[in-house]
N, C-alpha and C positions, 0 to 999 in steps of 0.2 A: 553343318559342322563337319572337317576332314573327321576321317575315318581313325584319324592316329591322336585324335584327344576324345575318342570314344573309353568308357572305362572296360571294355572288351577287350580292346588294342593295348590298353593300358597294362591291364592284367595278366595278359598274353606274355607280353614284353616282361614283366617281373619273373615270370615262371621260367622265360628265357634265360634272363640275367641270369638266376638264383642255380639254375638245373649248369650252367656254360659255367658260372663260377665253384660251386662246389665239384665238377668234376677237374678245371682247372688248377685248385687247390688241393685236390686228393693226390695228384701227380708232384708238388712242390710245397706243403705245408710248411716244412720249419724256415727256407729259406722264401718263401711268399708271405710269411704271418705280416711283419712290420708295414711292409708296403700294404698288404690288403687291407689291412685295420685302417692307414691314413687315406686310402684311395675308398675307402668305405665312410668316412667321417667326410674327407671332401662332399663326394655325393649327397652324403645327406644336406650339405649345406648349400649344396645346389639344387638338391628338391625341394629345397624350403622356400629359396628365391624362384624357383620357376612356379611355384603352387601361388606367391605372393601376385606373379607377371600374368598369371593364368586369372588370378580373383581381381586382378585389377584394370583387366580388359574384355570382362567376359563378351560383352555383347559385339568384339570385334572376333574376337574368338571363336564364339559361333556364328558367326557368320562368314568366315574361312571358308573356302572351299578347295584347296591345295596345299599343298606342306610346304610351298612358297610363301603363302601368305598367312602361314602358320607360324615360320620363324622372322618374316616381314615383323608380326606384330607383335611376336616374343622379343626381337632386338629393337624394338619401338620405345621399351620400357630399360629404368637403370637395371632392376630386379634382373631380368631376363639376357639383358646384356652381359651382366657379369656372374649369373649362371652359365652363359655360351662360353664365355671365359675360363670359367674353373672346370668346365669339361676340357679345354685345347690345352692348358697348364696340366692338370691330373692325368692327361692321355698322354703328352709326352715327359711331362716327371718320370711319369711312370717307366714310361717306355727307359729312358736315360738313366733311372734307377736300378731296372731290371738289368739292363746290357753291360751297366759295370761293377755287377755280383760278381762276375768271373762263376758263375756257375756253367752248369752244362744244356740246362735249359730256360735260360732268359725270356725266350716268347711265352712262355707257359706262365714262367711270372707274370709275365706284363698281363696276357689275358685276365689273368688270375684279376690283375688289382684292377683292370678294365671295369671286368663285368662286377665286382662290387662296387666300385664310383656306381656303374649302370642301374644296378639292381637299389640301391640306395636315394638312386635319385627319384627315378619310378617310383617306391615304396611311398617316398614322402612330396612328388607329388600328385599320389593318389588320390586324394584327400580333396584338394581342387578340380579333379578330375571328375571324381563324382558330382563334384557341388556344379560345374559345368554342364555334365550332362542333366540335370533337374530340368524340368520343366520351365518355362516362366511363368 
């Protein structure tokens, strides 16, 4: 099994998201809230479809050995495919949202609603992650 559907990598990766978006947010709360909350709700609905892509392939899944052939058999599946999707929609909504606030720091937003999609998605799908890494 690649190293990045390990729940280790997994877990790593949440702490990441979670530590990159609240310092993100601390910098731009009142004008970040709207967007983080809907780039926050995205993700989860994109954790939920790759947790779905993840239990419905497991034995291709592990048996991956590259994060080629990780998102080979994550876009194999509808689940997985339009999770890929709502991350490239969510990252540049985001982005396109951010840039005409006419605030003074736009990137800081977009990071902002980034790393909650990120941390969102991670979060939920953790859950398959674990059930992945099991034994058989």
């Amino acid at each position: 099994m690649h190293k990045s559907l390990t729940p280790r990598a997994n877990t790593f990766l949440a702490v990441l998201w979670a530590s990159s978006c609240a310092l993100a947010v601390s910098f731009s709360w009142h004008q970040a809230f709207p967007l983080v909350f809907i780039s926050f709700a995205a993700g989860v609905v994109a954790g939920l479809l790759q947790g779905r892509a993840l239990s419905a392939h497991t034995t291709q899944f592990r048996a991956a050995s590259t994060a080629i052939e990780v998102r080979h058999i994550l876009v194999s599946s509808w689940h997985g495919k339009v999770a890929l999707a709502l991350l490239w929609v969510t990252a540049i909504g985001a982005f396109a949202w951010a840039f005409n606030l006419g605030t003074n720091n736009p990137f800081i937003i977009w990071v902002a609603a980034y790393t909650s999609f990120a941390l969102a998605r991670e979060l939920f799908t953790l859950p398959a992650v674990f059930r992945l890494a099991k034994p058989v």
